[in-house]
C-alpha positions in Angstrom: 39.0 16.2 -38.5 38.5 19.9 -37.6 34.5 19.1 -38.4 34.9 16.8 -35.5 37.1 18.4 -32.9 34.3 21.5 -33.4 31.9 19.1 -32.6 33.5 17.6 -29.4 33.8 21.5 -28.2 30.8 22.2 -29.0 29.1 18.9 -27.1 31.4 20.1 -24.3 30.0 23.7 -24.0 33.0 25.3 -24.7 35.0 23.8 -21.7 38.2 24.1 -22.9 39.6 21.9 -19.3 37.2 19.0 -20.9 38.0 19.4 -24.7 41.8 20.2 -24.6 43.0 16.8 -23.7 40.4 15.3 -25.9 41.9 17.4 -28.7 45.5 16.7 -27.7 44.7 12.6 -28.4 42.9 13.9 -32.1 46.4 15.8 -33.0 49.1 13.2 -32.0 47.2 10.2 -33.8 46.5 12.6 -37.0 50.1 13.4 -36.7 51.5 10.2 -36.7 49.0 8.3 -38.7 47.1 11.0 -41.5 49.9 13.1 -42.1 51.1 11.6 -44.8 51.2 12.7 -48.3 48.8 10.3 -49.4 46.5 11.9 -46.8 47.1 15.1 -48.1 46.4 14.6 -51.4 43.1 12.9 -50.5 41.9 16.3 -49.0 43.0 18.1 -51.5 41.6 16.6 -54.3 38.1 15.6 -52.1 35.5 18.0 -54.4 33.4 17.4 -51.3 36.1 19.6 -49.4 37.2 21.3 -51.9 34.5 23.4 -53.0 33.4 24.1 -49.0 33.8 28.0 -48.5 36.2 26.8 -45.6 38.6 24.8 -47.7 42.2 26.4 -46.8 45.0 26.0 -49.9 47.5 25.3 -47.3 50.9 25.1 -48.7 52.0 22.0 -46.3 48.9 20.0 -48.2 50.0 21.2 -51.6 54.0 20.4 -51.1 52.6 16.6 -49.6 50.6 16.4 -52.5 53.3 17.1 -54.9 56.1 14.5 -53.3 53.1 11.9 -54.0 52.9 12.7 -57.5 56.8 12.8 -57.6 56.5 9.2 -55.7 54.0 7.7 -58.6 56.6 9.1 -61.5 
């Protein structure tokens, strides 16, 4: 999702007055709909992501990832 808001910003030249609100859309639908533990784990374990130089061991991810595994016990 950060691949794609980059993008947007980038298409937009940088014009934060264009991009902001655009961006603002991105975060509440990712906030209510992919920010879920299932989510997180999916990122996480993604080798495509994981192995990126940019991949960030965010603790947030890892705790989600964790109360999934504690779901499936």
């Amino acid at each position: 999702m950060d691949r794609a808001k980059e993008a947007i910003r980038d298409n937009l030249k940088g014009k934060k007055k264009l991009y902001m609100s655009i961006w603002k859309v991105i975060d509440e639908r990712r906030s209510e709909q992919l920010h879920r533990s299932l989510h997180a784990v999916v990122y996480y374990l993604n080798l495509a992501i994981r192995y990126l130089p940019t991949f960030n061991k965010d603790k947030e991810v890892e705790y989600s990832m964790l109360d999934c595994i504690e779901i499936l016990e």
